[in-house]
C-alpha positions in Angstrom: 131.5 76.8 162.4 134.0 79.2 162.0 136.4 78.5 158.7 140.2 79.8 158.4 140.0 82.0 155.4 142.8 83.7 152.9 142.3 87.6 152.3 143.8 89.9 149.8 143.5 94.0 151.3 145.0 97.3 149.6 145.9 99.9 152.4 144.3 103.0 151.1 147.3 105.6 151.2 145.6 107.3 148.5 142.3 107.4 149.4 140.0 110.0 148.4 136.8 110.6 146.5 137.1 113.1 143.4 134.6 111.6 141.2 131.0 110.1 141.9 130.4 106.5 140.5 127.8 105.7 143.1 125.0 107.6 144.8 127.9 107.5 148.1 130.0 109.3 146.8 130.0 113.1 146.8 133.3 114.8 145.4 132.6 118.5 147.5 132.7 115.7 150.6 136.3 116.1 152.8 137.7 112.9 153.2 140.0 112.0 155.9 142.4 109.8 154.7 145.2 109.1 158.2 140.9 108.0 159.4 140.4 105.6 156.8 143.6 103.9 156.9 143.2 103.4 160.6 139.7 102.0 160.0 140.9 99.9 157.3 144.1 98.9 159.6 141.5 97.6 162.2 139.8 95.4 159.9 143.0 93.6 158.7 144.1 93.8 162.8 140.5 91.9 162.8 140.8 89.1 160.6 144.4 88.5 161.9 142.9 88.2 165.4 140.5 85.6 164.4 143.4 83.7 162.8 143.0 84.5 158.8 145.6 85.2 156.7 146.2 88.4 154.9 147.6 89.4 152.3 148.2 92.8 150.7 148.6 94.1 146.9 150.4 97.9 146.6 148.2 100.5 146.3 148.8 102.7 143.0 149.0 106.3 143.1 145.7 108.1 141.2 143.8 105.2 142.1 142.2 106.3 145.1 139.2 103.1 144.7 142.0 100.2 144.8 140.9 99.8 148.5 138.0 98.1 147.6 140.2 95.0 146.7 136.7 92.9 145.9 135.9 94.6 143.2 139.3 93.2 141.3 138.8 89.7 140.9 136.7 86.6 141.8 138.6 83.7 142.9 136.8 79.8 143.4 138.8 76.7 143.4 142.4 78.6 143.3 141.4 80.0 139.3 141.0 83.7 139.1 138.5 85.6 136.7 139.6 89.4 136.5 137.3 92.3 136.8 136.5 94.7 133.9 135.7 98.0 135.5 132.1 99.7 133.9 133.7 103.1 134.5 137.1 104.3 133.1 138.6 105.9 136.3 138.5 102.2 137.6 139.7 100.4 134.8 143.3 100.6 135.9 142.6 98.7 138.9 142.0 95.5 136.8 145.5 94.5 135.6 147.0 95.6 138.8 145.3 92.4 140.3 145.4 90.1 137.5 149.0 90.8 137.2 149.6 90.5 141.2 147.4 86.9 140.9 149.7 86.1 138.2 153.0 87.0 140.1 151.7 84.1 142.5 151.1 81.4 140.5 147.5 81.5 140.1 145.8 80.5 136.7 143.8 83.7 135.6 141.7 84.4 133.1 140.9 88.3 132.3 137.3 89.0 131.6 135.7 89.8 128.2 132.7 91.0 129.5 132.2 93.9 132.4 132.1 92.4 135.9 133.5 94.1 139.0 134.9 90.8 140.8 133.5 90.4 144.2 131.5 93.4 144.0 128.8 91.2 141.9 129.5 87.7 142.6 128.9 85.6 146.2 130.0 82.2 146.7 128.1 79.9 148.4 128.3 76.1 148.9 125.9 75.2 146.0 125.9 78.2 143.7 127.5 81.5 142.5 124.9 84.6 143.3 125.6 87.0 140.2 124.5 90.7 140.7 123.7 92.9 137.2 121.7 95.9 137.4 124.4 98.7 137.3 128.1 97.4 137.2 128.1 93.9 135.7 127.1 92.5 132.6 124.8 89.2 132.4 127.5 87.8 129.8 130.5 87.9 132.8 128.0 85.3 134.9 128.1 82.7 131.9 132.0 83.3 131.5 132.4 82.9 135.4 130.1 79.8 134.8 132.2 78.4 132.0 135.6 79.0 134.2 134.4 77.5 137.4 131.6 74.8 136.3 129.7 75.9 139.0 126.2 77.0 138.6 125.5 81.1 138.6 122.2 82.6 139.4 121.9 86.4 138.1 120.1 88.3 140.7 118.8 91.9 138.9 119.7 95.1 141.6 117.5 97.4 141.3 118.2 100.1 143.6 121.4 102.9 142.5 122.0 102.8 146.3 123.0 99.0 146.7 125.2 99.0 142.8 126.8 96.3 143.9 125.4 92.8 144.9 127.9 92.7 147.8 125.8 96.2 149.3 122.5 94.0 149.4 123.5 90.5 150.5 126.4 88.4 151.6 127.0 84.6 152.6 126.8 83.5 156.2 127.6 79.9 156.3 128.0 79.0 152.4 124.1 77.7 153.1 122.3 80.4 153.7 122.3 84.4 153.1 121.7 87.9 154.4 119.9 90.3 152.4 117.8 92.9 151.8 114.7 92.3 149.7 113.9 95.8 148.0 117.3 95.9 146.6 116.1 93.3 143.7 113.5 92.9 141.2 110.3 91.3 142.0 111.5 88.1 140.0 115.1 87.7 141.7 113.3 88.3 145.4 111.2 85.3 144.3 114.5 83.4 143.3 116.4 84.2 147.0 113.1 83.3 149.0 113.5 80.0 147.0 116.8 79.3 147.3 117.1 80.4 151.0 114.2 79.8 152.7 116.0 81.0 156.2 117.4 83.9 155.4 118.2 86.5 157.4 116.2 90.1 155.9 117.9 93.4 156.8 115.7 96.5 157.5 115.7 99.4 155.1 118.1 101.2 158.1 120.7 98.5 158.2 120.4 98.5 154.8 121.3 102.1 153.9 124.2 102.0 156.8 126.0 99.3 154.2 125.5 96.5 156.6 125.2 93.9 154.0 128.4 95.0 152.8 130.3 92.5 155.9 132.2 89.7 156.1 131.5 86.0 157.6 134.1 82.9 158.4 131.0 81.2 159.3 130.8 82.0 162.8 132.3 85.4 163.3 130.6 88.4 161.4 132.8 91.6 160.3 129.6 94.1 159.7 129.7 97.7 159.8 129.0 99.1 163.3 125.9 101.3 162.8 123.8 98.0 161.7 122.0 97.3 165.2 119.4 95.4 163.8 121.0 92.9 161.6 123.5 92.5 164.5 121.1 91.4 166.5 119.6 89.3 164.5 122.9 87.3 164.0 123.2 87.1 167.8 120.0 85.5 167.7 120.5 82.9 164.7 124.1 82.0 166.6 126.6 83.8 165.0 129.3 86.4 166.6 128.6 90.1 164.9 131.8 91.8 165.6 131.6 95.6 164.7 133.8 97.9 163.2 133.6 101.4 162.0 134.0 102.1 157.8 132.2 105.3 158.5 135.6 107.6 156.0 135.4 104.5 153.8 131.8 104.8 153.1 131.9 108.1 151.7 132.7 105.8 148.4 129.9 103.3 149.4 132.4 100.5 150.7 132.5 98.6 154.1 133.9 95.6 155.3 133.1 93.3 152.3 134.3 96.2 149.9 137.8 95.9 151.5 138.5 92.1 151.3 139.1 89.7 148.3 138.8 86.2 149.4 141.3 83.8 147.7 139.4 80.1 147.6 141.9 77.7 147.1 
């Protein structure tokens, strides 16, 4: 069943890509920016549709990644555990969230070890996934442990394409997962066919077009247009893929997911 949920978004007025981080992202590339804001302005129409609440932080001049608001915290039981960016031009992007968490009341903790928020982490009902690999340290998946008490699995990427953990797998229902199996090491494809017996597997193609990188309230699935495949799949397993196009976005290797911070009170 479908599940109100709280989002935090950045509008990305200064979108562009002028350094590579990720094997997306191509400085020689043009970017459109008036395109990704009205991509990104239809996925917050989205969520608003389906009844969520939104929230937006201000972007910052000279930080054209804010947009991907995941990557800048994690946020279980109304306690917030900041990001530490892995590469410099990022690392601005931390306090900007902490402090806007902060400004609200919430309790937050910054991080002593690199972790990149969202980007690495996926709630589910019984356990925190925890991606390392490329961005985030194993040592930020016992401090997330510590904060929350709940218990964190590390999962190892293994593939520069899918840096993040949220590019290779997100939560459907809190019980069970989407993912795509060559992403990971041998040992932590063992772990996920153990823990989630059903889950759904992407193709290599859905894959690649970042549709891992969506969004579920349970019922209803944000996911990145160009994933046929996986869409259908959904259909068939009961949930409601509805499509959107990241395509300017994606020139930094972010989608749906990238976009949206989910505040769990």
């Amino acid at each position: 069943m479908a599940r109100t949920r709280h989002y935090v978004m950045c509008r990305p007025d200064y979108f562009t890509v002028k350094y590579a981080i990720n094997p997306w992202m191509d400085p020689s590339t043009d970017t459109d920016r008036d395109l990704a804001i009205r991509q990104w302005e239809k996925l917050k129409a989205v969520y608003e549709d389906l009844g969520h609440t939104v929230s937006l932080i201000d972007p910052i001049e000279g930080l054209p990644d804010m947009v991907f608001a995941a990557n800048g915290a994690l946020v279980v039981d109304g306690k917030v555990y900041g990001a530490r960016f892995r590469h410099p031009q990022r690392a601005p992007e931390a306090d900007a969230y902490l402090a806007w968490f902060a400004e609200r009341g919430f309790p937050v903790t910054p991080a002593e070890h690199v972790n990149e928020g969202e980007g690495d982490f996926v709630v589910t009902d019984e356990v925190v996934l925890a991606g390392t690999g490329f961005r985030t340290d194993v040592g930020a998946h016992h401090e997330a442990q510590e904060l929350f008490g709940r218990p964190v699995v590390t999962l190892r990427l293994v593939d520069p394409r899918f840096y993040h953990l949220d590019t290779a797998l997100f939560t459907l229902d809190g019980r069970t997962v989407a993912y795509y199996p060559e992403a990971f090491s041998p040992g932590s494809r063992e772990v996920l066919r153990r823990l989630f017996p059903d889950a759904v597997l992407a193709t290599a193609a859905d894959a690649q077009a970042l549709g891992l990188n969506a969004v579920s309230d349970g019922k209803n699935v944000i996911i990145n247009s160009e994933a046929a495949d996986l869409q259908l799949e959904l259909k068939r397993r009961g949930f409601d893929p509805i499509p959107v196009d990241m395509s300017e976005l994606r020139k930094s290797g972010g989608g749906p997911k990238c976009c949206t911070l989910e505040i769990r009170r």
